[in-house]
Backbone as a ProteinNet text record, in pm:
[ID]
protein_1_A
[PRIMARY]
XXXXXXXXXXXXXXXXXXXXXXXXXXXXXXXXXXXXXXXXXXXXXXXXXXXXXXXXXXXXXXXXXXXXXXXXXXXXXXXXXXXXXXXXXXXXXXXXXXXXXXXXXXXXXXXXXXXXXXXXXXXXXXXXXXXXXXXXXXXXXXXXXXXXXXXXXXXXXXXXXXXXXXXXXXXXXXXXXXXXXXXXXXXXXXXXXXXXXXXXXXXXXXXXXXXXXXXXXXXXXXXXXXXXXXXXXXXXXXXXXXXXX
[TERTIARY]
1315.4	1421.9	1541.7	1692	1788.4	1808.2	1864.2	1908.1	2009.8	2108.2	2167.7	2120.8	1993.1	1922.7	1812.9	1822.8	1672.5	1780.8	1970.4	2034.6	2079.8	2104.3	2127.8	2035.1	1922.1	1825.9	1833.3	1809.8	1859.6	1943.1	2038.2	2184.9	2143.2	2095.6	2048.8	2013.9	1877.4	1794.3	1890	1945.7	2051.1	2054.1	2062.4	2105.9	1959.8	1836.5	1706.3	1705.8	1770.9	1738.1	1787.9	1894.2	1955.4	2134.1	2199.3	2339.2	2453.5	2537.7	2644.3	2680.3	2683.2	2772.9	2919.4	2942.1	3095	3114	3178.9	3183.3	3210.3	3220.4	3190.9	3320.9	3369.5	3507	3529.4	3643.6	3635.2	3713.7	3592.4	3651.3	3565.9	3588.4	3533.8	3513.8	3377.7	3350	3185.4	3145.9	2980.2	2859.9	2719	2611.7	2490.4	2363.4	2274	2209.6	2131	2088.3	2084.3	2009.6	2060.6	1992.9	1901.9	1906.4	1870.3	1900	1923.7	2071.7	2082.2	2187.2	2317.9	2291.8	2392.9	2481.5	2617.6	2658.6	2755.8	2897.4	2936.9	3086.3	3203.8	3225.5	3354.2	3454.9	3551.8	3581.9	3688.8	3743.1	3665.8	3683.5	3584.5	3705.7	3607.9	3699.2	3706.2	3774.6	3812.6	3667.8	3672.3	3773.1	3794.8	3684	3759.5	3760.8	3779	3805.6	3673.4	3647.8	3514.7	3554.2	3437.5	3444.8	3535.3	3654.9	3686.4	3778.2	3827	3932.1	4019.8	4097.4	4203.3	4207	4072.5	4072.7	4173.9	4175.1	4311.5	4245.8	4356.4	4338.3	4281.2	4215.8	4091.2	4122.2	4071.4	4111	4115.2	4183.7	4156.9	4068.3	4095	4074.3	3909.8	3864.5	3689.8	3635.5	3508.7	3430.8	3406.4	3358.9	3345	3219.3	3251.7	3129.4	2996.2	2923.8	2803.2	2746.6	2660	2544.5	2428.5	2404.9	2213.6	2163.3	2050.6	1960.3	1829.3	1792.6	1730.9	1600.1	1663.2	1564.1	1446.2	1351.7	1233.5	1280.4	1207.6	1226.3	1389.1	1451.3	1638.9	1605	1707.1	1691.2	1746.2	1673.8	1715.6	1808.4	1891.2	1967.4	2095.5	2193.5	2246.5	2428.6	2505.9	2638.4	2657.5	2680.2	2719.5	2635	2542.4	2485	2531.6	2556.5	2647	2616.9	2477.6	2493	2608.3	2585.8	2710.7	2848.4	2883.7	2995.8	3005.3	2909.1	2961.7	2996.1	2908.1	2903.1	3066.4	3101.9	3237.4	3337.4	3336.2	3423.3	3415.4	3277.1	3300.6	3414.8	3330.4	3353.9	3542.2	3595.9	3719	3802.3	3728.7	3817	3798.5	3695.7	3688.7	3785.6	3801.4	3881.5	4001.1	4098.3	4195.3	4211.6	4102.6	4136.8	4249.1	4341.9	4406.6	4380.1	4315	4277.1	4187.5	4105.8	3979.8	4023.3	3932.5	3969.8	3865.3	3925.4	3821.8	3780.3	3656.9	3600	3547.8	3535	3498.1	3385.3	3318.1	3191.7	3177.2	3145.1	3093.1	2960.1	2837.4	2743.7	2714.5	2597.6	2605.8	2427.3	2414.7	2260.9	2252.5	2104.9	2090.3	2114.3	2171	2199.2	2245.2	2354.8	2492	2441.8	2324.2	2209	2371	2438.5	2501.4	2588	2657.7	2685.9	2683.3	2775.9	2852	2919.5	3022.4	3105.8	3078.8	3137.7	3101.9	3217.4	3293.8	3352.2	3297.2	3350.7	3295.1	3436.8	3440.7	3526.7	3491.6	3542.6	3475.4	3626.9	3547.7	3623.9	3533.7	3554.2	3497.2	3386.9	3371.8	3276.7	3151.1	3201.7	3092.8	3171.1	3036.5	3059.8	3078	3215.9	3231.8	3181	3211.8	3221.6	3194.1	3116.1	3112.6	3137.9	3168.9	3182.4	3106.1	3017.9	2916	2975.7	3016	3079	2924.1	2852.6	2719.8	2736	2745.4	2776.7	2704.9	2620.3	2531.4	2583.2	2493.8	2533.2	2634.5	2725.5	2779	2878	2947.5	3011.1	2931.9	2800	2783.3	2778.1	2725.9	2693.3	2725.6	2749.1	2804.6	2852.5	2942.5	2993.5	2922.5	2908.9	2867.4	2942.2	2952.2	3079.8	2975.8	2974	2837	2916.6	2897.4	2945.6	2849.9	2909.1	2803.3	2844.8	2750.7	2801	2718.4	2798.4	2686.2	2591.4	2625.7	2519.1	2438.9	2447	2340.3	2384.8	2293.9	2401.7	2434.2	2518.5	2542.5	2585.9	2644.3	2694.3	2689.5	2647.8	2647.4	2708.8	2785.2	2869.4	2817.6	2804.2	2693	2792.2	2854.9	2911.2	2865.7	2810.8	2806	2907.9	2920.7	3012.2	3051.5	3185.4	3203	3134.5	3071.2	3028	3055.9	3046.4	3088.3	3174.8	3267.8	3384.5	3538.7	3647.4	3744.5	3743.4	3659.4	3677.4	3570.9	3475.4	3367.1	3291.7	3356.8	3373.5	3243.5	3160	3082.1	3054.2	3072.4	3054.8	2958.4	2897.4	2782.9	2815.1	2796.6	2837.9	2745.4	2727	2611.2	2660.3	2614.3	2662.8	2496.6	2480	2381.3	2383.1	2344.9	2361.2	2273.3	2262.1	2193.2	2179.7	2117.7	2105.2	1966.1	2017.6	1891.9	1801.4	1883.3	1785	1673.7	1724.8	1642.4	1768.2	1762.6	1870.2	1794.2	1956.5	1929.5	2004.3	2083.1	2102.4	2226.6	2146.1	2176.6	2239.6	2330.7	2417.7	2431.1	2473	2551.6	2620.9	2681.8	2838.2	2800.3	2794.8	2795.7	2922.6	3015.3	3092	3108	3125.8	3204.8	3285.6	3401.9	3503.7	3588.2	3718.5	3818.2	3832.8	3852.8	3852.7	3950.3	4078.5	4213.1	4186.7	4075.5	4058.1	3979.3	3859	3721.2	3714	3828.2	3839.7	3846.8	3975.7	3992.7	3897.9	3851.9	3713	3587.9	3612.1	3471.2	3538.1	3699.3	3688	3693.4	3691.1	3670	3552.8	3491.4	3363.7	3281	3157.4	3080.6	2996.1	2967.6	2849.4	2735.3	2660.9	2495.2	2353.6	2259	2141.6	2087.7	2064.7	2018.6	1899.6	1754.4	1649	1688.9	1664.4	1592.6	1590.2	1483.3	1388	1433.1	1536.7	1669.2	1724.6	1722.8	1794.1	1737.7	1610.8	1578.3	1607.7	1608.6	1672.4	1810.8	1868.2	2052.1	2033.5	1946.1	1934	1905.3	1831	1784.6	1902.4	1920.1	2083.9	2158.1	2200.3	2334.4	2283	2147.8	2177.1	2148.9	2122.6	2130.3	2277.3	2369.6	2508.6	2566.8	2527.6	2585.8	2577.3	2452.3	2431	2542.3	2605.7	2709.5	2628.7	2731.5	2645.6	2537.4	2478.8	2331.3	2228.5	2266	2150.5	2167.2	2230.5	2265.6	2128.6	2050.8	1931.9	1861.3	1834.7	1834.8	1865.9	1980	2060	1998.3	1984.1	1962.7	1827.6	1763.5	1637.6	1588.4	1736.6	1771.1	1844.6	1911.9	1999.7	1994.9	1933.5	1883.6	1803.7	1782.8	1638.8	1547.4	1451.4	1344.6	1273.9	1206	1177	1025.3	919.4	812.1	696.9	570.6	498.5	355.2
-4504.2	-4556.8	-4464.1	-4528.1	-4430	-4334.4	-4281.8	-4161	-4280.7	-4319.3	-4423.3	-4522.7	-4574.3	-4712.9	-4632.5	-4505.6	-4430.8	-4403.5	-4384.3	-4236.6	-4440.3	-4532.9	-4616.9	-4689.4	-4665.4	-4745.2	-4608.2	-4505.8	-4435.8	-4418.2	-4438.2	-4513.3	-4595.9	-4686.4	-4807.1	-4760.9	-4702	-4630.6	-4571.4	-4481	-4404.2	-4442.6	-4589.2	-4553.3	-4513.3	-4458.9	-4464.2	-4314.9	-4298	-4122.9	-4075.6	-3999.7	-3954.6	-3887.1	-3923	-3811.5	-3854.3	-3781	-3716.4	-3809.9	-3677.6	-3687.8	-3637.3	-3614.1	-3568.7	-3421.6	-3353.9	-3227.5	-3184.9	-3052	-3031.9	-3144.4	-3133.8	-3219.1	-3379.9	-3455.6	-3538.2	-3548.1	-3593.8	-3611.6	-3682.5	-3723.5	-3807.8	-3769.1	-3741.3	-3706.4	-3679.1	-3628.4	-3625.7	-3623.4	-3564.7	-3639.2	-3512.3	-3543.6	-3458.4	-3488.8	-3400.1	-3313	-3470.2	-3417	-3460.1	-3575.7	-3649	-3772	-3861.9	-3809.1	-3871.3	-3963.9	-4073.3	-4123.6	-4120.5	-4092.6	-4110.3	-4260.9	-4278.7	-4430	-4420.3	-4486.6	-4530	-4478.4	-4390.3	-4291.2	-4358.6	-4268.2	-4273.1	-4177.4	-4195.9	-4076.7	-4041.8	-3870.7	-3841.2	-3809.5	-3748.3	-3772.5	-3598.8	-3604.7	-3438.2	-3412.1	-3289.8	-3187	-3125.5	-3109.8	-3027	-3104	-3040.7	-3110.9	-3134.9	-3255.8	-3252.3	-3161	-3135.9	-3007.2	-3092.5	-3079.1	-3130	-3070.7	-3081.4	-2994.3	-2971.1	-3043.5	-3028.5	-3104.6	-3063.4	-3057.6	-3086.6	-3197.6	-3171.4	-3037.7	-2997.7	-2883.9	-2957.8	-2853.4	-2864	-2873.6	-2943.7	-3005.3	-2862.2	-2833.7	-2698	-2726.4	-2871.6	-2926.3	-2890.3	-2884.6	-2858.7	-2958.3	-2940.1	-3013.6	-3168.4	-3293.9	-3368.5	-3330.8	-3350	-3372.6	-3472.9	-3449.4	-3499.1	-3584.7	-3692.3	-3743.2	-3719.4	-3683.9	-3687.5	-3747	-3697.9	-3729	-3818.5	-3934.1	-4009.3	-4072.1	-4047.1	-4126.7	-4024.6	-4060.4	-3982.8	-3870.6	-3756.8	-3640.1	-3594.9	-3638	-3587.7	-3454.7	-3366.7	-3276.3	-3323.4	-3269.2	-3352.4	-3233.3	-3086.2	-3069.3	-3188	-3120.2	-3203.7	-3152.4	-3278.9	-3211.9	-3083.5	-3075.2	-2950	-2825.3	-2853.5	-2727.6	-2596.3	-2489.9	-2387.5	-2318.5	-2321.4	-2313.7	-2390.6	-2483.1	-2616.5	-2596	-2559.6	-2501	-2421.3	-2299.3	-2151.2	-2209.7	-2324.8	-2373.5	-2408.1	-2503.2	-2549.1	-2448.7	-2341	-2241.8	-2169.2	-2156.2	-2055.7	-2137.4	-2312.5	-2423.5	-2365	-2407.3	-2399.7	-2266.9	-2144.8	-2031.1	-2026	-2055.7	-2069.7	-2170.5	-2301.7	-2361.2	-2357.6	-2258.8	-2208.3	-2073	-2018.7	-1872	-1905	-1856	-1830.5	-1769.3	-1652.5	-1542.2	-1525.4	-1698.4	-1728.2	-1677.1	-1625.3	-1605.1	-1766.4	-1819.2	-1931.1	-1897.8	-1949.6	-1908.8	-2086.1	-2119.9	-2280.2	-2239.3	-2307.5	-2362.3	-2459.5	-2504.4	-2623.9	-2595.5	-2738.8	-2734.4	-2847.4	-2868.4	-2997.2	-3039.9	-3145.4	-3151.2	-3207.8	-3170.1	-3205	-3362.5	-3426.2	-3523.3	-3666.1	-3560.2	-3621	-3707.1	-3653.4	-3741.5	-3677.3	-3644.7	-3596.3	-3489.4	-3412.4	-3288.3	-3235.4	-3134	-3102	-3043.4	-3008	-2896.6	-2822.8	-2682.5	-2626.9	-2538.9	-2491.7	-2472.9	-2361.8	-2174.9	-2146.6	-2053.1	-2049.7	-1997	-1813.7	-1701.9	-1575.2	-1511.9	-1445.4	-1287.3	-1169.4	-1086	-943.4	-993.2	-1030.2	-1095.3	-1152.2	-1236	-1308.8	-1467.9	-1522.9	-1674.5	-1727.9	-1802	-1858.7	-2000.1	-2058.8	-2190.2	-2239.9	-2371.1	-2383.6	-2513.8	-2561.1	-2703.2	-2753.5	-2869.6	-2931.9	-3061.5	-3136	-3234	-3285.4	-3360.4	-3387.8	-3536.4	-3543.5	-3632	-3713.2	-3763.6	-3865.1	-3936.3	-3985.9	-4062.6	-4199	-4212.7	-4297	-4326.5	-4204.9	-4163.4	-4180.8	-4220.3	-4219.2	-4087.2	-4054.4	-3870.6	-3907.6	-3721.5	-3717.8	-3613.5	-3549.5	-3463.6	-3361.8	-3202.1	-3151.7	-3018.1	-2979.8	-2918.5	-2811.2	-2716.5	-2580	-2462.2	-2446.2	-2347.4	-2239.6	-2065.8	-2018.5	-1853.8	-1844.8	-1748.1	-1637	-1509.1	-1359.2	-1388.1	-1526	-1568.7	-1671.8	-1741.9	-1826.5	-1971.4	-2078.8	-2162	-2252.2	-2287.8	-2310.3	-2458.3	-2507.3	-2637.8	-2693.9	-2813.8	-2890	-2989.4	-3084.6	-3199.7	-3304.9	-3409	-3496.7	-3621.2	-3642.9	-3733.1	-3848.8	-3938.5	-4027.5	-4067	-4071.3	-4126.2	-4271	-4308.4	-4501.2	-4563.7	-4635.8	-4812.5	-4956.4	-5046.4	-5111.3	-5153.9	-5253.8	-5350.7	-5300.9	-5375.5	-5344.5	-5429.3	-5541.8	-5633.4	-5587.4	-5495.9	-5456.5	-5305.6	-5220.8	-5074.5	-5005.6	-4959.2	-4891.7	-4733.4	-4657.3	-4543.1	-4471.6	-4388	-4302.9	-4148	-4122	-3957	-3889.9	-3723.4	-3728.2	-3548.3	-3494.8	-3378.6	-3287.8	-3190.6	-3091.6	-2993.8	-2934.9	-2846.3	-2719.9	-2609.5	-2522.6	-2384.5	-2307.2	-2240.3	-2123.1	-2007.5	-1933.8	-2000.7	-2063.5	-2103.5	-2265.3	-2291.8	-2409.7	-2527.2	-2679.3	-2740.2	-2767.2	-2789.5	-2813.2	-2905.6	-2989.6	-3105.5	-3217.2	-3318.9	-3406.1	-3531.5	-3586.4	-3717.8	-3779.9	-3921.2	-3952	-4102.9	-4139.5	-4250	-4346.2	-4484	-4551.4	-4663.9	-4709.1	-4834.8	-4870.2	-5044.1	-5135	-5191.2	-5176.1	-5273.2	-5234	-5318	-5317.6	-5143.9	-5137.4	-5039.1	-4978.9	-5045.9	-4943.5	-4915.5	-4963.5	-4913.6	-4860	-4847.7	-4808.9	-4630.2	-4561.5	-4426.8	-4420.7	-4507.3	-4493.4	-4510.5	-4608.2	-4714.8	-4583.5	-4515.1	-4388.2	-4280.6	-4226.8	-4138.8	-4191.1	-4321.4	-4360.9	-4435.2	-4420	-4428.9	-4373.4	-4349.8	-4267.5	-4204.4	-4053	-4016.7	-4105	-4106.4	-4143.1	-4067.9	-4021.5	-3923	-4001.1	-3847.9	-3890.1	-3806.9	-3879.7	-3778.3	-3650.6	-3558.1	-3434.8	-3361.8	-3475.3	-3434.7	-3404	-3479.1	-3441.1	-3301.4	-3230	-3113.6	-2985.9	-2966.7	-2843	-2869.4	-2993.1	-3041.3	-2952.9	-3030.4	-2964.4	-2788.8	-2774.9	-2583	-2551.2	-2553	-2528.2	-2533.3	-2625	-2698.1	-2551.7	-2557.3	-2466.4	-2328	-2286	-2144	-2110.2	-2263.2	-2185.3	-2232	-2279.8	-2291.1	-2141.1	-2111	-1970	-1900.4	-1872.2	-1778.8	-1750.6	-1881.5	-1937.4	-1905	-1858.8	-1878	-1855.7	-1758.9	-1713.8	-1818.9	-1892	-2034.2	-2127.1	-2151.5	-2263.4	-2290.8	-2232.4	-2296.7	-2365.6	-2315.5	-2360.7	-2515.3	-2487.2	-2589.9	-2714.3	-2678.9	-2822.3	-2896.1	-2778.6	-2814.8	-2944.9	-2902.2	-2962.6	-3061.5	-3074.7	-3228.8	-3259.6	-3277.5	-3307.1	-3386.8	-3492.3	-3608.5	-3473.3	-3467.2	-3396.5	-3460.3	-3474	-3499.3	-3520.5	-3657.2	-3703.7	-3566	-3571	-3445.6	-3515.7
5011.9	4927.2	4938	4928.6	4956.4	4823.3	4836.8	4738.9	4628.7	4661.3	4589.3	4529.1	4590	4527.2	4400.7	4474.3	4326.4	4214.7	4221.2	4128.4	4085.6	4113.2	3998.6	3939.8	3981.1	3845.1	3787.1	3786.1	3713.2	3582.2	3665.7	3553.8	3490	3534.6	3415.5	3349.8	3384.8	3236.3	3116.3	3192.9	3121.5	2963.5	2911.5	2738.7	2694.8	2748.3	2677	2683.5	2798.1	2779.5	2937.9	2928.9	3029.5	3059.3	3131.7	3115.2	3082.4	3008.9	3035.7	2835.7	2767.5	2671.9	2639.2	2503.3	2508	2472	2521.7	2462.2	2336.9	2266.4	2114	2097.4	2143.6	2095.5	2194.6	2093.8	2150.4	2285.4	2351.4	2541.5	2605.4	2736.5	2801.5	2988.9	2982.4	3122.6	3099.5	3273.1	3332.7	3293.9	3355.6	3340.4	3392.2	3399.1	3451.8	3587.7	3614.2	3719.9	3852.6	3939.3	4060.1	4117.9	3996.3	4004.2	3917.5	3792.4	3689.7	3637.9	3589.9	3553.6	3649.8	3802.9	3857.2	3875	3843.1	3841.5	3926.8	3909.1	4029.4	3969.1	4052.7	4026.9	3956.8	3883.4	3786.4	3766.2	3622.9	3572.9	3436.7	3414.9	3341.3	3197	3091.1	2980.8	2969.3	2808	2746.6	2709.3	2659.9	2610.7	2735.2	2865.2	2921.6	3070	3243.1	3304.4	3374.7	3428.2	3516.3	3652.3	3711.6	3798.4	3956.2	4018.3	4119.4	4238.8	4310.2	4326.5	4261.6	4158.2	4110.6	3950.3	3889.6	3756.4	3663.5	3548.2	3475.8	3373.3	3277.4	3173.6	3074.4	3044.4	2925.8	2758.5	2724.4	2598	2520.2	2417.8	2357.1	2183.9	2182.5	2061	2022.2	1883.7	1847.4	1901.1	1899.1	1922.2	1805.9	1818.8	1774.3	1679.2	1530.8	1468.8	1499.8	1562.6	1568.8	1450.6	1517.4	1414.6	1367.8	1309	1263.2	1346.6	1370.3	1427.4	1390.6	1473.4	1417.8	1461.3	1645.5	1732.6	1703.4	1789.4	1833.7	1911.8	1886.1	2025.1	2005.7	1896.3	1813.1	1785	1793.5	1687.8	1600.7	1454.7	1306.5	1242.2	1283	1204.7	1226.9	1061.8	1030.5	1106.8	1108.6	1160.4	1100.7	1004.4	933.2	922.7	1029.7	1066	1067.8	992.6	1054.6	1229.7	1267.1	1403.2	1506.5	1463.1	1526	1504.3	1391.6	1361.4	1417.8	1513.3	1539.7	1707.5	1717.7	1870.4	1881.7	1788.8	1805.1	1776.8	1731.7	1693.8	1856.6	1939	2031.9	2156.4	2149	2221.7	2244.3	2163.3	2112.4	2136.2	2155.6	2225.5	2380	2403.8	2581.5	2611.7	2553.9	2592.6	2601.6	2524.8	2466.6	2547.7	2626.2	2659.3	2819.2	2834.3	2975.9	3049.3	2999.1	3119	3201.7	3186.7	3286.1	3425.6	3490.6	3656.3	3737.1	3764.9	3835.1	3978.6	4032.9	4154.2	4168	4287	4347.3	4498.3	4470	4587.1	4590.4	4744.1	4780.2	4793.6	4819.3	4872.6	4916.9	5012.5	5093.8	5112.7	5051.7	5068.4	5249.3	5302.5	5454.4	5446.2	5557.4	5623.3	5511.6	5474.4	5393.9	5298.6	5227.2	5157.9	5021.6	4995.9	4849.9	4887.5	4788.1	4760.8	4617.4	4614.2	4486.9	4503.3	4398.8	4374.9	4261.7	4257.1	4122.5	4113.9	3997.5	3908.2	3831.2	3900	3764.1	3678.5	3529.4	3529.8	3430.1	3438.5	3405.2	3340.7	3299.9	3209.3	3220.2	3242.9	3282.9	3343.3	3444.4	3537.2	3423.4	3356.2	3258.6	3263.4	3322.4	3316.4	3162	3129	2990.4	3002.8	3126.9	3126.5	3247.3	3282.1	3469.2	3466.3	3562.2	3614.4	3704.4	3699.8	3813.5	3837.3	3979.4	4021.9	4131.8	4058.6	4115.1	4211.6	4356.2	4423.8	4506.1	4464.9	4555	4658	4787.7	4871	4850.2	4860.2	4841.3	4694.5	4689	4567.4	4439.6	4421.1	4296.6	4291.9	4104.5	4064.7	3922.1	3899	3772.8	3750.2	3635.6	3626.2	3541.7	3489.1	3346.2	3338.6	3236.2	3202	3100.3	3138.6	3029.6	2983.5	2884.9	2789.8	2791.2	2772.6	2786.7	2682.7	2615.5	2578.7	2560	2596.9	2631.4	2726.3	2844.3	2985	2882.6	2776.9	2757.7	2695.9	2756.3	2734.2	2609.3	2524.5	2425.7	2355.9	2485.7	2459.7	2617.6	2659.7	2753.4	2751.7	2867	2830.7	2985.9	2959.3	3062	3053.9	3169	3218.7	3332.3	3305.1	3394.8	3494.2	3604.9	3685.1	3634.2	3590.3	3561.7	3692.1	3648.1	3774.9	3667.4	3791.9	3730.7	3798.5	3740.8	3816.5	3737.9	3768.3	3711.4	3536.4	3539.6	3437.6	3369.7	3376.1	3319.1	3362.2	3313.8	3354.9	3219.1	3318.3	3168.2	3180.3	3097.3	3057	2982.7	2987	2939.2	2871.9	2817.4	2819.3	2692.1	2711.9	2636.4	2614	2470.6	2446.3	2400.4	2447.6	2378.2	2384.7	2245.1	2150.2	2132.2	2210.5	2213.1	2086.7	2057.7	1995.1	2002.6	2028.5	2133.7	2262	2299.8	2440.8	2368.6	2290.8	2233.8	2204.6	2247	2192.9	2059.7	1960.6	1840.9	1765.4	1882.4	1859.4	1980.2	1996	2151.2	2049.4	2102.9	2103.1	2193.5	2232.3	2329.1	2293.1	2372.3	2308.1	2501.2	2485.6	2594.7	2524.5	2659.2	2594.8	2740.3	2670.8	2835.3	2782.7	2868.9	2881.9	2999.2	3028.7	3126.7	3213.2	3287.8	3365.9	3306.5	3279.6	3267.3	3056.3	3001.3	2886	2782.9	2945.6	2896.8	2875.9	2908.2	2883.9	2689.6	2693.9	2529.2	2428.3	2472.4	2443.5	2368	2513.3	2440.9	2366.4	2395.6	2321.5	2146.9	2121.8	1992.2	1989.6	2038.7	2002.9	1941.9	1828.7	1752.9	1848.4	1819.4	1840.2	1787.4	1883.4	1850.2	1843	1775.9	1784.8	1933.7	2028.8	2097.4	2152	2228	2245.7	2348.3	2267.6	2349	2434.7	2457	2610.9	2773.2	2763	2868	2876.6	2768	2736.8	2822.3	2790.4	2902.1	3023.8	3104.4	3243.5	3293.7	3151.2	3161.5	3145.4	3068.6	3073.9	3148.3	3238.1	3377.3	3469.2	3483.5	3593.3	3535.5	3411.8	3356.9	3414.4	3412.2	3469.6	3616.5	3647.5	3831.5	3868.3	3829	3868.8	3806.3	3704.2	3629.3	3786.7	3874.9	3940	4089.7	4054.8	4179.2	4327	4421.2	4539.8	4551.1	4505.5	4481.5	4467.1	4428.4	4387.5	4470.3	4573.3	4630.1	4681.3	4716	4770	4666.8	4594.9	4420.6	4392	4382.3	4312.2	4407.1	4527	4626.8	4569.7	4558.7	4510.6	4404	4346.6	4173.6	4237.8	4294.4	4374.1	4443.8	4541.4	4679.8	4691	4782.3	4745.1	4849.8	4778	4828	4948.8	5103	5177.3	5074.8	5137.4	5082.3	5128	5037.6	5113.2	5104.5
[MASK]
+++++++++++++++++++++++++++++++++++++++++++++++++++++++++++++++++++++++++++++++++++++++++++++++++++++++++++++++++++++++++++++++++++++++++++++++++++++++++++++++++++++++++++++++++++++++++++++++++++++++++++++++++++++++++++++++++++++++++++++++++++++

């Protein structure tokens, strides 16, 4: 089966459990690991930029208050968590800081099965923030956007690539919420409509409680991109259609 025909049933699945929410704040962009929820590609949303060559600037705005949690496998704190609050308070100076130094890699899975790009950006050689531009055969992917603080990661942002048509454009996006190396609370926001208005569409859209179980996936992903070139063998591992054994 191709790499493209496995990363969009994928996507389908996607509203039951899979990528790309919104960051602490309201914005609109990417998705998880390297063959989950990949769709069919677009533009991604705020707060900050999906990982590309030429990124727009990053929302500086907080993070979006979250919903309770409800589904199965949710974390059940509540928005007003003060952890969440400290998430969106850190969210909100990385985004705001200027003095990021940025560094960019490519990587290329064997026989043009995908790629990616990655995005990382540092201060005293400490990763604050990275960018993953996850690219499947045939432009699908997704984008994710990781927050990180003192090296650990804190906030994740999961962007589905848009698929879809111009008259019926659908979007996915999915946010989680870390706290010591454990998430402690996942959302995510799906909408369809018109291509030229399905951006707006999500950034007013509600958070929704969303499961879990996805979350150690995205923790994993977030710290072998932290490691930048160093992981590239890594990372393939994590995005790459694996040869049958």
């Amino acid at each position: 089966m191709s790499r493209s025909a496995m990363v969009l049933g994928s996507v389908l699945l996607a509203t039951a459990c899979g990528r790309g929410d919104v960051a602490p704040a309201s914005s609109t962009t990417g998705a998880v690991s390297g063959t989950e929820n990949r769709a069919r590609p677009s533009a991604a949303a705020t707060p900050a930029t999906s990982v590309s060559p030429a990124p727009s600037a990053p929302s500086t705005t907080t993070p979006d208050a979250a919903a309770g949690a409800g589904s199965p496998g949710a974390a059940r704190e509540a928005p007003d968590d003060p952890r969440i609050e400290e998430i969106r308070k850190k969210y909100a100076e990385i985004q705001a800081d200027k003095g990021l130094k940025t560094s960019e890699l490519r990587m290329a899975c064997p026989a043009d099965e995908g790629r990616a790009e990655i995005r990382l950006h540092q201060k005293n050689n400490a990763v604050s923030k990275a960018e993953l531009k996850d690219i499947a055969a045939g432009d699908a992917g997704s984008t994710y956007q990781f927050y990180y603080d003192k090296g650990q990661l804190i906030f994740a942002l999961n962007d589905a690539m848009p698929f879809g048509d111009v008259t019926a454009t659908r979007l996915l996006q999915r946010r989680y919420y870390y706290h010591q190396g454990s998430p402690i609370l996942c959302t995510r926001k799906s909408v369809e409509g018109p291509g030229d208005q399905v951006e707006s569409l999500l950034h007013k859209a509600p958070n929704e409680p969303h499961d879990c179980s996805f979350a150690p996936k995205v923790q994993r992903l977030a710290s072998v991109v932290l490691k930048g070139a160093a992981a590239t063998d890594e990372l393939k591992k994590l995005l790459c259609p694996q040869p049958p054994r």
